[in-house]
Backbone as numpy.savetxt, mean C-alpha at the origin, in Angstrom:
# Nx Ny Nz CAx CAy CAz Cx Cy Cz
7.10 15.48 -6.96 7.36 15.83 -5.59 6.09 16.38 -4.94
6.17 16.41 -3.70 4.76 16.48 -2.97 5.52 17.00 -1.74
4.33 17.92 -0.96 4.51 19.06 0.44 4.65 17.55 1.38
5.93 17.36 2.20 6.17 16.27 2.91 5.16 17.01 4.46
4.78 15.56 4.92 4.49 16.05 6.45 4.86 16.69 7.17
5.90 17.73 7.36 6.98 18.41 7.82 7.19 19.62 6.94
6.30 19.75 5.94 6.58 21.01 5.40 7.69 21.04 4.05
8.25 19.87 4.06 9.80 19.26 3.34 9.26 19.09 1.58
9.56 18.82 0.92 9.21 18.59 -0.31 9.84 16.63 -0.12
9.23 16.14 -1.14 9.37 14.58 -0.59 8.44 13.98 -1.77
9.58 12.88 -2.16 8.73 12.15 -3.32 8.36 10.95 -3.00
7.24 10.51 -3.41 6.34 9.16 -3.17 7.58 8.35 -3.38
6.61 7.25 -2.50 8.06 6.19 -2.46 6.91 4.94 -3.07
7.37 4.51 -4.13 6.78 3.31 -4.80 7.91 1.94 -4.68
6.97 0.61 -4.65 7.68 -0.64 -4.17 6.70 -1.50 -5.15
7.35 -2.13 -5.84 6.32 -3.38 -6.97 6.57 -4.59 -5.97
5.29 -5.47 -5.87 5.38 -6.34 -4.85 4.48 -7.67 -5.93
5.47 -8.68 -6.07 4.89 -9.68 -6.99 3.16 -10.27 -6.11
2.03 -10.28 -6.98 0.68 -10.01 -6.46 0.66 -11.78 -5.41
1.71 -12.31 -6.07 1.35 -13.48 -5.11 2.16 -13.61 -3.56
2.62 -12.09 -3.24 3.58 -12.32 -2.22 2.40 -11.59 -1.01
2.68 -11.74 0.08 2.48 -11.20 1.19 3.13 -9.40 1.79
1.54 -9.14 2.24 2.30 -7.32 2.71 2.17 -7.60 4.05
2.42 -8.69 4.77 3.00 -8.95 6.35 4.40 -8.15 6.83
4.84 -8.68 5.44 6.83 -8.13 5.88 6.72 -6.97 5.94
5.68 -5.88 5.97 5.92 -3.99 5.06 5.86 -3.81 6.85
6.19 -2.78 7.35 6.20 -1.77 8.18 4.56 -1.20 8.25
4.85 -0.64 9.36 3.30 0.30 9.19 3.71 1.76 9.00
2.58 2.35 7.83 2.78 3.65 6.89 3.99 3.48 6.76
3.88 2.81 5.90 5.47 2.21 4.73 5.24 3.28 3.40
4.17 3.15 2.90 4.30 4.59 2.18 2.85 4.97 1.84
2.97 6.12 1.00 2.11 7.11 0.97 0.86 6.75 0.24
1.01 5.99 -0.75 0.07 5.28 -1.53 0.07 4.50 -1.85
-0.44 2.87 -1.69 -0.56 2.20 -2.23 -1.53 1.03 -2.92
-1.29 0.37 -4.45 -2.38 0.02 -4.98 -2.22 -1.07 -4.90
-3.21 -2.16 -5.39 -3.25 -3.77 -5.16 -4.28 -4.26 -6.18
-3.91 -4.92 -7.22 -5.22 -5.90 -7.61 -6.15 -6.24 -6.96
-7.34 -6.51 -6.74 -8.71 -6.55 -6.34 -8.26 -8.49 -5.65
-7.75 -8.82 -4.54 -7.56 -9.84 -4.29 -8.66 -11.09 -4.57
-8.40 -12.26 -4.38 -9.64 -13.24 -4.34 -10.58 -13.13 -2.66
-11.66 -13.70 -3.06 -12.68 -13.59 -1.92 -11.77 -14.56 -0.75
-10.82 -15.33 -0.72 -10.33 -15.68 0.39 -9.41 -15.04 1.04
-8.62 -14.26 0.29 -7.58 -12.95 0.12 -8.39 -11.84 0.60
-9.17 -11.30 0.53 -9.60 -10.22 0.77 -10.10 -9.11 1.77
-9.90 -10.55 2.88 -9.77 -10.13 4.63 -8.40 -9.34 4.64
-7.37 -10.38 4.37 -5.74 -10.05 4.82 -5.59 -9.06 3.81
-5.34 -9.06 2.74 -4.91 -7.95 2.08 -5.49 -6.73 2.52
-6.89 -6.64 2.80 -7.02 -5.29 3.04 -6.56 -4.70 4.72
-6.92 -5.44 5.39 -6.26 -5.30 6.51 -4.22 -4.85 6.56
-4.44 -5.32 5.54 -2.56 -5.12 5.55 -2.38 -4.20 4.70
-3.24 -3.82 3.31 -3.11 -2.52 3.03 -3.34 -1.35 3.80
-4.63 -1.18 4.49 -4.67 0.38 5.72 -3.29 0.26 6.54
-2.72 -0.73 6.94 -1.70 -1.13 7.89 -0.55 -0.45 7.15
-0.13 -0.98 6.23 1.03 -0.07 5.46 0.97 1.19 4.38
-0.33 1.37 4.32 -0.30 2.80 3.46 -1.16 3.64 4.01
-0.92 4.84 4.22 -1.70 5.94 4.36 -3.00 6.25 3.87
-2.97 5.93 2.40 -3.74 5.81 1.37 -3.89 4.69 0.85
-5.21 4.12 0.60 -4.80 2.57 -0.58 -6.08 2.77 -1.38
-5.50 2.41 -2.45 -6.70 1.75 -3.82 -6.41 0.57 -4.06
-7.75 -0.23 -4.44 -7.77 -1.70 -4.66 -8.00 -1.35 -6.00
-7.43 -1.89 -7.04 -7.33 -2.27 -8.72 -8.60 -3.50 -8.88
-9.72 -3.37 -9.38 -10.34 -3.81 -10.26 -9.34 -4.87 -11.31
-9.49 -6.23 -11.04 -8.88 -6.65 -12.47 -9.39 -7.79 -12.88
């Protein structure tokens, strides 16, 4: 659990997203952290653009 924006106590909200699908469908700040395999060089415009878009936080995974 973690100090929510509001002062609230509030637990990360995690979502497994198969690496060959699209983060078009997510909301914006959908959640608090999220990670991603290191996309391909043609991938790597959109994914990151759509990771800042839906997470607050993002790390790209090295793989």
């Amino acid at each position: 659990m973690t100090a929510g924006r509001a002062g609230k106590a509030s637990a990360f909200l995690i979502q497994f997203i198969d690496p060959s699908q699209s983060l078009a469908h997510l909301a914006n700040d959908r959640f608090d952290l999220a990670v991603v395999q290191s996309p391909s060089a043609e991938q790597a415009a959109e994914v990151l653009g759509h990771l800042t878009r839906v997470a607050r936080q993002g790390l790209v995974a090295l793989r």
